[in-house]
TIZA-375338 format. One record per residue: residue number from 1; x negated, y, z negated of N, C-alpha, C, CB in turn. Coordinates in Angstrom, 1 decimal. Atoms other than C-alpha are relative to their C-alpha. Glycine has a CB too. Example, Ala and Ser with C-alpha at 12.3 -4.5 7.8 and 13.67 -1.06 7.14 Angstrom:
SITE    nr      n_x      n_y      n_z     ca_x     ca_y     ca_z      c_x      c_y      c_z     cb_x     cb_y     cb_z
SITE     1     -0.9     -1.2      0.0    -12.3     -4.5     -7.8     -0.9      1.2      0.0      1.0      0.0     -1.2
SITE     2      0.9     -1.1      0.0    -13.7     -1.1     -7.1      0.8      1.1     -0.8     -0.4      0.5      1.4
% end
This chain:
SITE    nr      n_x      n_y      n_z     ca_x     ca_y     ca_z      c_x      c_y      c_z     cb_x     cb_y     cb_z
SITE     1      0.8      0.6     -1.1     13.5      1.6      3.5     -0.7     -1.2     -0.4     -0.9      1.1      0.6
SITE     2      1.0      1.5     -0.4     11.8     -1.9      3.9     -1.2     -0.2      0.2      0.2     -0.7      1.0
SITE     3      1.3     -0.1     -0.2      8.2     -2.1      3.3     -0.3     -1.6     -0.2     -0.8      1.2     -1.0
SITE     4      0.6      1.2      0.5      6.3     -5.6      3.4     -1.2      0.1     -0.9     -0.2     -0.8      1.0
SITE     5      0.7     -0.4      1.1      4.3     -5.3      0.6     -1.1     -1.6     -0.5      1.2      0.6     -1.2
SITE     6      0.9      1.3      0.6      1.1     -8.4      0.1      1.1     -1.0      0.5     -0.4     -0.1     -2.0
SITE     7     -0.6      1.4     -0.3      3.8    -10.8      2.3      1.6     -0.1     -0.4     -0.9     -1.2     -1.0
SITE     8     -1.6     -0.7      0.7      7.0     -9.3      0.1      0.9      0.7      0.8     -0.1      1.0     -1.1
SITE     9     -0.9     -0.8     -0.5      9.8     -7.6      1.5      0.5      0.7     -1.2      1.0     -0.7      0.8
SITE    10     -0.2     -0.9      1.3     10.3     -4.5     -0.8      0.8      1.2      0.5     -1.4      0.6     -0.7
SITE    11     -1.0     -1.4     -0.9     12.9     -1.6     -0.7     -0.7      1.1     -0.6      2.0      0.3     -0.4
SITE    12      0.8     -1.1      0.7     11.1      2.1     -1.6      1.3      1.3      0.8     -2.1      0.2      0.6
SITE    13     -0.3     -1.3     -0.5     12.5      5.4     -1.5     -0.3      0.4      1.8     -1.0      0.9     -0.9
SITE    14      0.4     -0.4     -1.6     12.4      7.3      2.4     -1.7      1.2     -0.5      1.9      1.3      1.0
SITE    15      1.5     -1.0      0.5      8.9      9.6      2.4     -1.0     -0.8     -1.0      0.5      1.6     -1.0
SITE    16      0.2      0.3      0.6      7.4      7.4      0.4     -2.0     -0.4      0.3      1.0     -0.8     -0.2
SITE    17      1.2      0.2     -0.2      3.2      7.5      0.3     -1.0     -1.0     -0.6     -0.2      1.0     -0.2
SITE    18      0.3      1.3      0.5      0.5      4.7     -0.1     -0.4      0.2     -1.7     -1.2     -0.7      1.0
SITE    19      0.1     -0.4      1.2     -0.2      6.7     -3.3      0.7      0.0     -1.1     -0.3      0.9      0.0
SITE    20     -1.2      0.0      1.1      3.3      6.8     -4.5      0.5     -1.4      0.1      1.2      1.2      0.3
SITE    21     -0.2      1.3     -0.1      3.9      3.6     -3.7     -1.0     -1.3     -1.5     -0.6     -0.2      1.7
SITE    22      0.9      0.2      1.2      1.0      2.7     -6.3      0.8      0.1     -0.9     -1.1      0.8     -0.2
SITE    23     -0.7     -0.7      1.1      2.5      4.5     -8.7      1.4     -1.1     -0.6      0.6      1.7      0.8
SITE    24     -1.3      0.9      0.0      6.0      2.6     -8.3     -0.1     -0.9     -0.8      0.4     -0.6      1.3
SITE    25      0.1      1.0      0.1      4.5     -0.7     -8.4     -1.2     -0.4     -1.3     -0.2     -0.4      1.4
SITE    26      1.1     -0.3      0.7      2.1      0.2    -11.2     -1.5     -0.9      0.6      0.5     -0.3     -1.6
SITE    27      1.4      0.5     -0.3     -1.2     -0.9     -9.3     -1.0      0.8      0.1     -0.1     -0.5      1.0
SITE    28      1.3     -0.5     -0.1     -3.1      2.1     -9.7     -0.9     -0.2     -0.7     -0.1      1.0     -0.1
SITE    29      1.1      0.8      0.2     -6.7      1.6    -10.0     -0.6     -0.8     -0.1     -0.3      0.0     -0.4
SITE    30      0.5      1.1     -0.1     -6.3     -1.6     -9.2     -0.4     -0.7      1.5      0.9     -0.6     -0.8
SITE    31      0.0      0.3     -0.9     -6.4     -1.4     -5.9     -1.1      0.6      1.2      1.0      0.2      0.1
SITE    32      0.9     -0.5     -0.8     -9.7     -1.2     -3.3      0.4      0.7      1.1     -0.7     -0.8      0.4
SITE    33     -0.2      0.0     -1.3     -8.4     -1.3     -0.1      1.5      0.0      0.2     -0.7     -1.1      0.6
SITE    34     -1.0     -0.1     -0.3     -5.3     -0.6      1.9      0.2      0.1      1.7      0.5      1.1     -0.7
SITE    35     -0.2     -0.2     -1.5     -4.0     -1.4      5.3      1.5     -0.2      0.5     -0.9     -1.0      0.7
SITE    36     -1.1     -0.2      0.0     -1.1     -0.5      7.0      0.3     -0.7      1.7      0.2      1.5     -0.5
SITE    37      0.0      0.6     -1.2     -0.1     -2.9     10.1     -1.5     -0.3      0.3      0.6      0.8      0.9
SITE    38      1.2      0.7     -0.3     -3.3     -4.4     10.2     -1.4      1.4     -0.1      0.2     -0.9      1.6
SITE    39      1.2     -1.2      0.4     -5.1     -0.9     10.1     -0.4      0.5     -1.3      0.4      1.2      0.6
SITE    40      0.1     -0.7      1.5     -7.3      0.4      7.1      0.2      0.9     -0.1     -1.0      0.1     -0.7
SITE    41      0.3     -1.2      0.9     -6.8      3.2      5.1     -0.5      0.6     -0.4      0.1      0.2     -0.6
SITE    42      1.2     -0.3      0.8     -9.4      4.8      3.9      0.9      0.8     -1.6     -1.3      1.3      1.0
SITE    43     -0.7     -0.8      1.6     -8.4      5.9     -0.2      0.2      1.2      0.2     -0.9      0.1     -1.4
SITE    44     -0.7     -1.6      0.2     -8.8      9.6      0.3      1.2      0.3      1.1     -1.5      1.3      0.3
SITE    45     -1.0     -0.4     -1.7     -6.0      9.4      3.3      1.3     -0.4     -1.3     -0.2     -1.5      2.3
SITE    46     -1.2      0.6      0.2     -3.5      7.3      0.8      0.9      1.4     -0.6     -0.2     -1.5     -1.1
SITE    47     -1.2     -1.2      0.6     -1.7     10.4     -0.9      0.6      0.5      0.8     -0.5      1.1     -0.9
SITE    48     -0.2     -0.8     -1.4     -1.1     11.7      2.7      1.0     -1.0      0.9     -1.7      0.2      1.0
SITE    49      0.0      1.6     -1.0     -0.6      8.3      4.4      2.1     -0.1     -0.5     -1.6     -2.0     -1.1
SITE    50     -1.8     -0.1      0.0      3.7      8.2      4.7     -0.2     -1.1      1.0      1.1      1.7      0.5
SITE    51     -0.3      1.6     -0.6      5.0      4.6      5.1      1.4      0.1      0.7      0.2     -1.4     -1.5
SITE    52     -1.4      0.1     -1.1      7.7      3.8      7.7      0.5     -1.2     -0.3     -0.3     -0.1      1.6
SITE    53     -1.1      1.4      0.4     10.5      1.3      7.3     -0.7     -1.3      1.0      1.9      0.3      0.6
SITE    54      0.1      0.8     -1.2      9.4     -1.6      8.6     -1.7     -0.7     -0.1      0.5      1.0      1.5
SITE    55      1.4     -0.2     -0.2      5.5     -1.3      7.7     -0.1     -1.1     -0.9     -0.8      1.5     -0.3
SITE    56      0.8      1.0      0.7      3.6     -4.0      6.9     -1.5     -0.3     -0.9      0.1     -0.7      0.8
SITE    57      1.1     -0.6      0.6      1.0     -3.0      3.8     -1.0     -1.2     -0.6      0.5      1.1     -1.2
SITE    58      0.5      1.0      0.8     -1.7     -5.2      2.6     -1.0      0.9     -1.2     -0.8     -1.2      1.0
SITE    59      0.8     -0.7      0.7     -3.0     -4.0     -0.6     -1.2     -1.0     -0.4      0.9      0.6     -1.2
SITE    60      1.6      0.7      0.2     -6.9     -5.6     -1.6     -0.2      0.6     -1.2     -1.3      0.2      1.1
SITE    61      0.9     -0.5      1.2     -8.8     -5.8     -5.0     -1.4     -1.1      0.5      0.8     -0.3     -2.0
SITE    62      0.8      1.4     -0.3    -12.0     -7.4     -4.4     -0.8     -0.2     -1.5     -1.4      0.3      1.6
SITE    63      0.6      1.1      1.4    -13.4     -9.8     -7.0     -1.0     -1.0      0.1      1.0     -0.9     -0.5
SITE    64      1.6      0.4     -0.4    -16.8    -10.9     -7.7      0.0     -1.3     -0.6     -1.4      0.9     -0.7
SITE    65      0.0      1.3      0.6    -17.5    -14.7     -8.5     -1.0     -0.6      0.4      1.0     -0.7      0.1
SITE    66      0.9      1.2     -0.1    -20.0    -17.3     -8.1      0.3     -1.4     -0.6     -1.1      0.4     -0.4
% end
């Protein structure tokens, strides 16, 4: 299945969760935020949260600067 991933077009496993998706792409712990079609995530949902072909994810780290 076809996930857009930060703008990417990516192929994942079917069943595939925003947790295991992490996992895949090695970004755990690197990642604040998650939204799936423009909707957030909240973190404790992503291990639950099952991506559909076609979904468009934006993953976020936020970074402090001045």
């Amino acid at each position: 299945m076809n996930i857009i991933v930060n703008g990417q077009e990516k192929n994942f496993n079917e069943n595939i969760t925003i947790e295991d998706l992490l996992k895949v792409l090695e970004l755990e712990g690197k990642v604040m935020a998650a939204a799936v079609n423009m909707d957030i995530v909240k973190q404790d949902s992503w291990g639950a949260h099952r991506l559909n072909d076609g979904d468009k994810l934006e993953l976020l780290d936020f970074v402090g600067g001045g």
